[in-house]
Structures are given as C-alpha cells and as structure tokens.
N, CA and C of each residue as an Amber inpcrd file, in Angstrom:
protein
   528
  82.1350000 159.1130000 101.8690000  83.1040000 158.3240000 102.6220000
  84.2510000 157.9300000 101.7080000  85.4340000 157.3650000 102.0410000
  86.6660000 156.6340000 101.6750000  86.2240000 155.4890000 100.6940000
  87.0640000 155.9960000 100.0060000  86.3470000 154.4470000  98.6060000
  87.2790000 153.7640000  98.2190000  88.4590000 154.5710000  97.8210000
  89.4580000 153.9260000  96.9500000  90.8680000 153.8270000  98.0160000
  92.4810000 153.3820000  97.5430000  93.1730000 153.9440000  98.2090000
  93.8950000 155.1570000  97.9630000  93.3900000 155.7210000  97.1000000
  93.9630000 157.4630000  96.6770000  93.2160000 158.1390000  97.9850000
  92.3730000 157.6670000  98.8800000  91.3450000 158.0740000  99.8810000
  92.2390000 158.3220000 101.0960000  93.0150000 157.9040000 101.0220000
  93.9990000 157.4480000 102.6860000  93.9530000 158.9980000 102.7050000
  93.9810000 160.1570000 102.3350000  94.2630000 161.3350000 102.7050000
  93.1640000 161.7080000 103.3640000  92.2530000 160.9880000 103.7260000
  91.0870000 160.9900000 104.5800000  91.6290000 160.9760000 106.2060000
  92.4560000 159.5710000 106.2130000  92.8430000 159.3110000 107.6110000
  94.0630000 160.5740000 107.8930000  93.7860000 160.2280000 109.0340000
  94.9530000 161.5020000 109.7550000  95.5470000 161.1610000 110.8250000
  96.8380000 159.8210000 110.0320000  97.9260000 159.3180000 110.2660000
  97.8380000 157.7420000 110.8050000  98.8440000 156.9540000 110.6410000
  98.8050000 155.6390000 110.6610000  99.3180000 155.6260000 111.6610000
  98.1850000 154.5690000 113.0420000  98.8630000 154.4670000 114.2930000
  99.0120000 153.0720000 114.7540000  98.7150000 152.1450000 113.9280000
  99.4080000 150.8970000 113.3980000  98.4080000 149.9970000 112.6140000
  99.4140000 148.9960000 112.6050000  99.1640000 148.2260000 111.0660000
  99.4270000 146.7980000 111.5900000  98.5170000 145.8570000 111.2640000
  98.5660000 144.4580000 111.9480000  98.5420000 143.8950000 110.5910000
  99.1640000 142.6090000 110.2920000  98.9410000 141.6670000 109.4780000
  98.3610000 140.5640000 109.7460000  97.8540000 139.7980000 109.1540000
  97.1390000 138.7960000 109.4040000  97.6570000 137.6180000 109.6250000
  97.3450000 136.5820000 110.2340000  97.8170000 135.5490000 110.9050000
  98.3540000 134.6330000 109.4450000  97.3230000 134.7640000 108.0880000
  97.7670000 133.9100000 107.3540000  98.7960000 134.9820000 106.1790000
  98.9980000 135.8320000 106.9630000 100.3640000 137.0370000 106.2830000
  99.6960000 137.2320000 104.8940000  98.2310000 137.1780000 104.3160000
  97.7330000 137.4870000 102.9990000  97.4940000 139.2880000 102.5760000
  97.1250000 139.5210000 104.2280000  96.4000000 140.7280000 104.4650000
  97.0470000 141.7080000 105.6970000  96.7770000 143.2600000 105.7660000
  97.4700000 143.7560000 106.4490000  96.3030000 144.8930000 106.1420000
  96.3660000 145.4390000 107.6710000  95.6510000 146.7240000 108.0630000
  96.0020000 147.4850000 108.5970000  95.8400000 149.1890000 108.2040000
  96.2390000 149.9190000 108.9830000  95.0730000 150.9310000 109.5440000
  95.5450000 151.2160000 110.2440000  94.8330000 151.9180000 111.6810000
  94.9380000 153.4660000 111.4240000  93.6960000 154.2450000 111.5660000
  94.4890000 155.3700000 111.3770000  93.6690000 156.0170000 112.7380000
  94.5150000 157.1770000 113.5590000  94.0290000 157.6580000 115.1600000
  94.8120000 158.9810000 114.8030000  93.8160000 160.0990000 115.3440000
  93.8860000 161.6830000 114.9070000  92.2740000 161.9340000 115.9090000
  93.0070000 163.3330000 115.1930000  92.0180000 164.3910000 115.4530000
  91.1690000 164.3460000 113.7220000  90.1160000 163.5420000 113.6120000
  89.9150000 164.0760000 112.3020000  88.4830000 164.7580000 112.3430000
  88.2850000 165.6220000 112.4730000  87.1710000 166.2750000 112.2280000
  86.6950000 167.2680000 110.8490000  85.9960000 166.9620000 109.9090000
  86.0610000 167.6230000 108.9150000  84.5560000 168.2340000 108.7110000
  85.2760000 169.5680000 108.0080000  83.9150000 170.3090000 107.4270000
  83.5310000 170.4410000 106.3050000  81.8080000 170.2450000 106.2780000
  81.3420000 170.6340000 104.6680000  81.0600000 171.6090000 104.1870000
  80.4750000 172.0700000 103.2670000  80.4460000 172.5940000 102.3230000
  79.9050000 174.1850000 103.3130000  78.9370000 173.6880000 104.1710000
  78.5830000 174.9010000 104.9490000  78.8290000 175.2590000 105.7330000
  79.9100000 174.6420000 106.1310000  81.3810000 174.8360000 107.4470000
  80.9580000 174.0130000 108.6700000  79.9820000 173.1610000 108.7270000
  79.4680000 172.6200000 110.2220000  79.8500000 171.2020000 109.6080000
  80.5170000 170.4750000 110.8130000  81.0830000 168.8430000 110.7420000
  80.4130000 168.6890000 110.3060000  81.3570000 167.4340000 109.0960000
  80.6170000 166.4210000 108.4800000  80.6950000 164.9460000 109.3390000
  79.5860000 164.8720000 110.2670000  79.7320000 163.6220000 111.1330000
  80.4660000 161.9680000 110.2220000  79.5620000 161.9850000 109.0170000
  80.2930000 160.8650000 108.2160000  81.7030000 160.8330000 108.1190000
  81.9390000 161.9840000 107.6350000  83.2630000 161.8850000 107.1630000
  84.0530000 161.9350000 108.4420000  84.2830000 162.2650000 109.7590000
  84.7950000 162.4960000 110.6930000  85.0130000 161.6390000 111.8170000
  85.5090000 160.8640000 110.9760000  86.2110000 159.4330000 112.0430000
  87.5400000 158.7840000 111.4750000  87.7580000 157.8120000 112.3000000
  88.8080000 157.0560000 111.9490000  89.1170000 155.6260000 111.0260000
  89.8190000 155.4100000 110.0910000  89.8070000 154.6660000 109.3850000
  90.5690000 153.3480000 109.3550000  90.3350000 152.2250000 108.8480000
  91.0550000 150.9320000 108.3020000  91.1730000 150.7270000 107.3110000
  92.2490000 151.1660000 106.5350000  92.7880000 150.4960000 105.3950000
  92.8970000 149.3720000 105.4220000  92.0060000 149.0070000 104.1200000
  92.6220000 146.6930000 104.3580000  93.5600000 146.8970000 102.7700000
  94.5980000 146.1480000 102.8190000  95.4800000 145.5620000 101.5610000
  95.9730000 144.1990000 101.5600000  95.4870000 143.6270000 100.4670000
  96.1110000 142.5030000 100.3760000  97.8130000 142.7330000 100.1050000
  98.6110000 141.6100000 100.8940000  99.7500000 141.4250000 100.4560000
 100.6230000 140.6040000 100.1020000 101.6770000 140.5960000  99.3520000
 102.4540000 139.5960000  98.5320000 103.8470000 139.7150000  98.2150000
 104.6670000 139.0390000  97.6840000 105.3450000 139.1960000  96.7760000
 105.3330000 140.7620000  95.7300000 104.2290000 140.5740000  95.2640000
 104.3680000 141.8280000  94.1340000 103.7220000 143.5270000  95.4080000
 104.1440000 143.1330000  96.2450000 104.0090000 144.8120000  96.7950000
 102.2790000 144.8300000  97.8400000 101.8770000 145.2380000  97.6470000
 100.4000000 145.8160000  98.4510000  99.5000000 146.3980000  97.8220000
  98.1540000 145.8360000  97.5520000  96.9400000 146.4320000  97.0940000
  96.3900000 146.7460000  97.8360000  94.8920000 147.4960000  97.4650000
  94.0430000 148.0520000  98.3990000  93.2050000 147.8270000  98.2420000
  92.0850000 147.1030000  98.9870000  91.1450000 146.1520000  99.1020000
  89.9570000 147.0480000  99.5100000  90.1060000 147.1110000 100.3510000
  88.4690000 148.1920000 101.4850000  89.3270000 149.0650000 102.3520000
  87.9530000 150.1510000 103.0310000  88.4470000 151.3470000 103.3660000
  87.0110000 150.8960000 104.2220000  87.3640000 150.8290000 105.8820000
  86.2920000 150.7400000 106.7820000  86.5510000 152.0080000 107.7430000
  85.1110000 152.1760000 108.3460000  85.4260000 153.5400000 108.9460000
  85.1060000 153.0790000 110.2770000  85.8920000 153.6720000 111.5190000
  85.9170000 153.5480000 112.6800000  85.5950000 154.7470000 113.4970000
  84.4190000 154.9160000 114.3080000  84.1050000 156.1230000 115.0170000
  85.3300000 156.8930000 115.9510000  85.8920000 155.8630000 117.0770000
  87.3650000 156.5820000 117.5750000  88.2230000 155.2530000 117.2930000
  89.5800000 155.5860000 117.7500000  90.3530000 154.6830000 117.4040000
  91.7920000 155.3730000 118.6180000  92.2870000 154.2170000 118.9340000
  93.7440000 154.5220000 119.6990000  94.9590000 153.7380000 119.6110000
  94.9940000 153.2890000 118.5670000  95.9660000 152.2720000 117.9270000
  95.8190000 151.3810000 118.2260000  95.1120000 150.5740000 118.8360000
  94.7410000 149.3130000 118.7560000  94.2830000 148.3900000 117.9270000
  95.1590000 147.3610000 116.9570000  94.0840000 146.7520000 116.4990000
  94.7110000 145.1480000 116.4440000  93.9120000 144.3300000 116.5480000
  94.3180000 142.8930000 116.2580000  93.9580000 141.8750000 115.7380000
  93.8670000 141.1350000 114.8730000  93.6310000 140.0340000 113.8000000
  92.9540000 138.8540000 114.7780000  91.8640000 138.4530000 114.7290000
  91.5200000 136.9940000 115.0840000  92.8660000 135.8570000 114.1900000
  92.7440000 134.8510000 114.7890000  93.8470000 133.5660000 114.3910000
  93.6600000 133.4500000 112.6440000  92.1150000 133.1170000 112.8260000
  91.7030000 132.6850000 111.4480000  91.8180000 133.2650000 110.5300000
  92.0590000 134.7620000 110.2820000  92.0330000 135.6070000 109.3990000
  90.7710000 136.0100000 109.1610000  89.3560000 136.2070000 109.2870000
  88.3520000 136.0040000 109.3560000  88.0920000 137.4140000 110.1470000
  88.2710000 138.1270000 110.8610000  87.9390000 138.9870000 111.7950000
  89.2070000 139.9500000 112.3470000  88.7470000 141.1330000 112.4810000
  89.8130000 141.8040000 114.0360000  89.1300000 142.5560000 114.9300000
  89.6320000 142.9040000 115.6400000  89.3530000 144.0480000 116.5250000
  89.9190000 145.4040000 116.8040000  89.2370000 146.6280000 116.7630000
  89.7880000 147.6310000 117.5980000  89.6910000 148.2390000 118.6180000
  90.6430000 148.8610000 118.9510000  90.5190000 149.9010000 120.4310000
  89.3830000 151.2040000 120.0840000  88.4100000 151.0830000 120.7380000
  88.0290000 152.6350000 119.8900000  87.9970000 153.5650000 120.8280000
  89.6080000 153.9020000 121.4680000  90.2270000 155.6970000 121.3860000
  89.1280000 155.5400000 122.5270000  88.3940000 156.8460000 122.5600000
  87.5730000 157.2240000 123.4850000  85.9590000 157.3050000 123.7270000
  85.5410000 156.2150000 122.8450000  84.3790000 155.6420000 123.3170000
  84.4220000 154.3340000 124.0390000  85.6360000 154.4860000 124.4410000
  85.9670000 153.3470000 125.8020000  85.2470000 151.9810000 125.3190000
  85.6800000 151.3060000 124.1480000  85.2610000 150.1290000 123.4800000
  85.8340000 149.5800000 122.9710000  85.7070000 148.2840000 122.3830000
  86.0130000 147.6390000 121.1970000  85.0720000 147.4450000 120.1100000
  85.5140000 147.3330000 119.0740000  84.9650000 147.4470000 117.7710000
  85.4510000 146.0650000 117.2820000  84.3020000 144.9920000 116.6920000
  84.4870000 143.8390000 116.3570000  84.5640000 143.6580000 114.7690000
  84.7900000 143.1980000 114.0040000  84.8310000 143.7650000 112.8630000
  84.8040000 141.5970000 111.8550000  84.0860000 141.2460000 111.0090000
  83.9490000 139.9470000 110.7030000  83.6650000 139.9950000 108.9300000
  84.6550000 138.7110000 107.9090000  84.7980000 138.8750000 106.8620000
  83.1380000 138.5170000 106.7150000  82.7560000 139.1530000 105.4410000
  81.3230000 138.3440000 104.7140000  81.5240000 138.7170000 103.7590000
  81.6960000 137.2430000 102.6310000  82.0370000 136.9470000 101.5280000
  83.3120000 137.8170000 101.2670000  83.8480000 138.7120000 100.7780000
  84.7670000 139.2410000 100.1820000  85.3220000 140.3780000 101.1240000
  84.6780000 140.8720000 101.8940000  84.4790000 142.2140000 102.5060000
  84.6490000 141.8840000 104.3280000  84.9700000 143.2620000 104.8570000
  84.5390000 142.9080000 106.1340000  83.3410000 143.4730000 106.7440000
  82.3020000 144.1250000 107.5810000  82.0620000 144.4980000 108.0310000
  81.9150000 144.3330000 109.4340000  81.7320000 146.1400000 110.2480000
  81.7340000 146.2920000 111.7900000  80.3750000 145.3760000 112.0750000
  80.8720000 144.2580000 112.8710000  79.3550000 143.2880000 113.7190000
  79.5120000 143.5050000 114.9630000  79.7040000 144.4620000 115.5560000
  80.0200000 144.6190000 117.2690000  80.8270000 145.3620000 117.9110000
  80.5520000 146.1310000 119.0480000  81.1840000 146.9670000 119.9030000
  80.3040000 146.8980000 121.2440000  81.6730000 146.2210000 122.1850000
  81.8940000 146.0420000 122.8850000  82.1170000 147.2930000 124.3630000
  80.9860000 147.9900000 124.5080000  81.6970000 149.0170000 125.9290000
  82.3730000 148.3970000 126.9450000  83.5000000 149.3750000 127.0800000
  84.3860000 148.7190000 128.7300000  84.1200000 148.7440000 129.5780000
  83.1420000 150.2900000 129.8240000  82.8030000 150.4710000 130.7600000
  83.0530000 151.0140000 131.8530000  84.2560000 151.6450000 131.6100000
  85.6520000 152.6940000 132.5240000  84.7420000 153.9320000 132.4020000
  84.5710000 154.2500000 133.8870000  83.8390000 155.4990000 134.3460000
  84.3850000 156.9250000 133.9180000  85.6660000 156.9030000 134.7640000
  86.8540000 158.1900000 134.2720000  88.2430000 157.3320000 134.2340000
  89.0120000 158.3590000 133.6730000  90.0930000 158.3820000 133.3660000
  91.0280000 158.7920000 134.7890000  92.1700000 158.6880000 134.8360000
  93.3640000 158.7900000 135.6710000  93.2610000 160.6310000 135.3160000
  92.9650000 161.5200000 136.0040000  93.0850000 162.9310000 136.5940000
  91.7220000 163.8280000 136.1120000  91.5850000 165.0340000 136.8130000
  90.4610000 165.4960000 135.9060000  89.9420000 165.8990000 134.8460000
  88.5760000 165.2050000 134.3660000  88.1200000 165.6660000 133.2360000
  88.9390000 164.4690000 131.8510000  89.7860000 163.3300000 132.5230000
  90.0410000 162.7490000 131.2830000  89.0930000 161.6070000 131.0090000
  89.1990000 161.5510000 129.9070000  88.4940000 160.3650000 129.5180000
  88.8150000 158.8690000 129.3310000  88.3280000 157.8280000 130.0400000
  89.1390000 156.5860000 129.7610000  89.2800000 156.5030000 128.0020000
  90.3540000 155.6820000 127.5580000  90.3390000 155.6660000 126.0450000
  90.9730000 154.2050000 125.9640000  90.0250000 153.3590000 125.2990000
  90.4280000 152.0340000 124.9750000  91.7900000 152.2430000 123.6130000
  92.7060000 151.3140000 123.8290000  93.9320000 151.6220000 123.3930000
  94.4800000 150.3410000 122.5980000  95.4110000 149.9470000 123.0310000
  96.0520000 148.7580000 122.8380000  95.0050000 146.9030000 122.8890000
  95.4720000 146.2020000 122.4420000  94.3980000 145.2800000 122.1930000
  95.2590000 144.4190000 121.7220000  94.9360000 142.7750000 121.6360000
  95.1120000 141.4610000 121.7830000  94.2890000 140.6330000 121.7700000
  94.1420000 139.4140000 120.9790000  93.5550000 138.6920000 121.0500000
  93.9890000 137.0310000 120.8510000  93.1760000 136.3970000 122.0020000
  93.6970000 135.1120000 122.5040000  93.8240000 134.0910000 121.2810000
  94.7800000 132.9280000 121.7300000  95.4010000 132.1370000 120.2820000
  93.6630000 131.1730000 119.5680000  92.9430000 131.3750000 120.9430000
  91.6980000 130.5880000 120.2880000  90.4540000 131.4340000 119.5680000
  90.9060000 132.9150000 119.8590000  90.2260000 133.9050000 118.9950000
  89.0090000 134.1640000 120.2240000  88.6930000 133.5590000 120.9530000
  87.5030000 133.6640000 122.1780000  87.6060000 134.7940000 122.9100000
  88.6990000 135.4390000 123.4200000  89.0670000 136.6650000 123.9750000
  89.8130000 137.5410000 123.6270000  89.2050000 138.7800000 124.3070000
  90.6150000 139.6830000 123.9820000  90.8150000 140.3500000 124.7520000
  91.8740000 141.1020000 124.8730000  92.8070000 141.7270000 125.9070000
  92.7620000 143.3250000 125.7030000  92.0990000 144.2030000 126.1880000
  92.2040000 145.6110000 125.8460000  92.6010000 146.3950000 126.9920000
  93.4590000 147.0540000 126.7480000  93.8580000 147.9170000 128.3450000
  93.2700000 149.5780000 127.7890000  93.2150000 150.0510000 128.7610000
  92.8650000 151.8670000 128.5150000  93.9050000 152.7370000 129.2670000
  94.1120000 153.5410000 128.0720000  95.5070000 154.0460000 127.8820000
  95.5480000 155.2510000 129.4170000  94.4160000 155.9520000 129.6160000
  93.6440000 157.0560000 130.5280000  93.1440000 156.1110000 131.9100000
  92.5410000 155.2880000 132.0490000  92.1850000 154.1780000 133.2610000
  92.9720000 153.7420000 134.0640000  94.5370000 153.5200000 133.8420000
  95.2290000 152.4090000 134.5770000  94.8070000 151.0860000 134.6900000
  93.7910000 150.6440000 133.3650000  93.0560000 149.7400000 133.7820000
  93.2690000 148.5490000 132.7520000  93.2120000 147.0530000 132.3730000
  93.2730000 146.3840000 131.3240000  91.5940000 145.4630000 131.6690000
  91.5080000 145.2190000 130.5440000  90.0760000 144.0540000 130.6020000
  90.4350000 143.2120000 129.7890000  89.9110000 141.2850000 130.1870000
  90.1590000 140.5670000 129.3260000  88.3080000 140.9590000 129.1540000
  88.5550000 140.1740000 127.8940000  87.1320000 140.3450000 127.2490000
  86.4600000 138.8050000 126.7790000  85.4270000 138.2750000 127.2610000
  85.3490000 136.8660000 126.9040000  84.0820000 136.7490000 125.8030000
  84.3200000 136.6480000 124.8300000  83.1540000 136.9890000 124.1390000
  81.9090000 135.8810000 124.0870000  82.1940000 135.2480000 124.6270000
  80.7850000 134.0470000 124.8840000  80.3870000 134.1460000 126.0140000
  79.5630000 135.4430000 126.4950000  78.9500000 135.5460000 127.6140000
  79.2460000 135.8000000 129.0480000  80.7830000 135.7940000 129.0860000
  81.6510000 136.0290000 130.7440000  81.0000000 138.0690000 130.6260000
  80.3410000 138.8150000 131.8010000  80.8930000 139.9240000 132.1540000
  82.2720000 140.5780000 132.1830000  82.0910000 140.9780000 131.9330000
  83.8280000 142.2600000 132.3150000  83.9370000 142.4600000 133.8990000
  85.6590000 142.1440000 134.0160000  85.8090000 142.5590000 135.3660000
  87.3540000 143.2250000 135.1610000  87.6310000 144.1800000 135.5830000
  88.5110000 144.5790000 135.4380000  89.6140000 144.0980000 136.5280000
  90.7970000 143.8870000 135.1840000  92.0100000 142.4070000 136.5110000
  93.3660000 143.5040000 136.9200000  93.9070000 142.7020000 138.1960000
  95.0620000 143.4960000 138.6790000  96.1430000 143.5350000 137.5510000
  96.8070000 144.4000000 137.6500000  98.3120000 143.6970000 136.8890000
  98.7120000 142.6160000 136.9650000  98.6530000 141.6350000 138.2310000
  99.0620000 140.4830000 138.3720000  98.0430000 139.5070000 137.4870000
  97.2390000 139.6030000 137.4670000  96.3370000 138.9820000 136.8850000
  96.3280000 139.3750000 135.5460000  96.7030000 140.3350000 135.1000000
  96.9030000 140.6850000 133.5750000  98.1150000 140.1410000 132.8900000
  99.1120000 139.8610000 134.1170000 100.2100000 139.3570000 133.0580000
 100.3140000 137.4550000 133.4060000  99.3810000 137.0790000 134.1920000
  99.1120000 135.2350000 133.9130000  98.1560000 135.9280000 132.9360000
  97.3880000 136.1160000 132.5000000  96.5490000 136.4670000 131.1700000
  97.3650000 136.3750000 129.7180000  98.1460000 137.4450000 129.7490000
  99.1470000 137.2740000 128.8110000  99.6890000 136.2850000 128.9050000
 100.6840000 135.5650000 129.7560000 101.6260000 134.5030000 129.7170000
 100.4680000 133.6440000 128.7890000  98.9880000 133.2990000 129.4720000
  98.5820000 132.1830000 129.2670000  98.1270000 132.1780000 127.2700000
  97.8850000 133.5110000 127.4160000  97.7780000 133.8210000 125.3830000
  98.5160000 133.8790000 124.7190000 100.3280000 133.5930000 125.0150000
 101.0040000 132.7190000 124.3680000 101.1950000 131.4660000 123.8590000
C-alpha cells in the first residue's frame, strides 16, 4: 500500500481536497479508474482503490502526514466541525465512508450504505458523490451523482429516507 507522499503516484488524480475547519489540515481525494496489476498480471485488490492524502498545513507550505485508502470514491469528501473526523462519497458502492482521528492518525470507523437500488438509465449504477456535513457534525448530506437522489444522513439512529429537492434545499438552508 501507499506509505509515504512520493506514493501519490498511486492515486489516479485529485478529485478534491477539503481543509479542515481548524485550516491545520487538508485532504485530498483521489477518484479514477485505478485498477492495478501484480507481478502475475491478475489485480492487485489492495492496491486497487482510491486514496486520501492527509497534509498538514501552514505558513511554511504542506507536509504529508498519512496516506488512507478508500475502496470507491466520487469526489466527495467533508471535514466534521471539530477537525476530528470526515467523510466520503464512496463512488459506487453507493456509501459513505466515516473516517475518525485516534491519537495521531485517522482511521476508516464506518460505512454507511445508501441504499439506492439503480441508477437513472440502464445498467447504471447509483454512485454516492458529493457530501456535506451539518455545523453540529450529527449529519450529513450525500446526494448520488447516477440516482437523482440526495440523503440526509442522521448518524444517531434516524433511518434513511430519501428527501424531495424541496426538502433538500430547507436541509441545506438549515446547515448553514
């Protein structure tokens, strides 16, 4: 796997980059086709996903902290308030991916299915995408890019229901 940041030639391409609420830290997202082969030409399942670059940042430029690996990814990603946590879209396992600091590091503590049957025409796949999360860190907002569909997400126990547009944008207004 990805160790260092000479590694980024792992990911296959940056499809965004969130900073952190207390502007220390910044992540980038990486969403591709990455499928790679080993040594005996058949995927290397490890190596063949999508990545998060974490860097601390400052004044003196950007370091590189950790290299987390994400199964799919669709540019989604977003910082809890606290700095403490984010979330991603993960692309087309129609999810979110919860992700929480311990001690120095982060690791993945959760994924979330949406639960989107199909996608908008045949044979597509819903793909969790874009993502948000509320100013109290309790929810988040993921729409699917393939669904026509958005979900708030309540992480203390509410089910998923998938809301109209109208109802998606008092959602937003109200996570300002």
């Amino acid at each position: 796997t990805c160790s260092s940041c000479a590694a980024a030639a792992c990911g296959n391409g940056a499809a965004a980059i969130a900073v952190s609420p207390n502007e220390r830290e910044m992540l980038v997202l990486t969403s591709g086709f990455n499928r790679y082969n080993g040594p005996a030409g058949k995927t290397d399942e490890k190596q063949s996903t999508q990545y998060v670059f974490r860097f601390a940042i400052g004044a003196n430029g950007a370091r590189w902290l950790q290299t987390l690996q994400v199964p799919n990814s669709f540019g989604g990603i977003a910082w809890q308030p606290n700095s403490r946590g984010f979330v991603v879209g993960g692309g087309v396992d129609d999810a979110l991916y919860l992700f929480a600091r311990r001690g120095s590091r982060f690791v993945r503590t959760g994924k979330i299915p949406l639960g989107h049957k199909a996608g908008l025409g045949a044979d597509v796949q819903p793909q969790a995408a874009g993502v948000a999360v509320s100013p109290d860190g309790r929810r988040a907002l993921a729409n699917s890019r393939d669904a026509d569909a958005m979900k708030r997400i309540d992480y203390i126990g509410v089910t998923f229901r998938t809301r109209s547009i109208e109802e998606v944008r008092e959602i937003v207004r109200l996570m300002r």
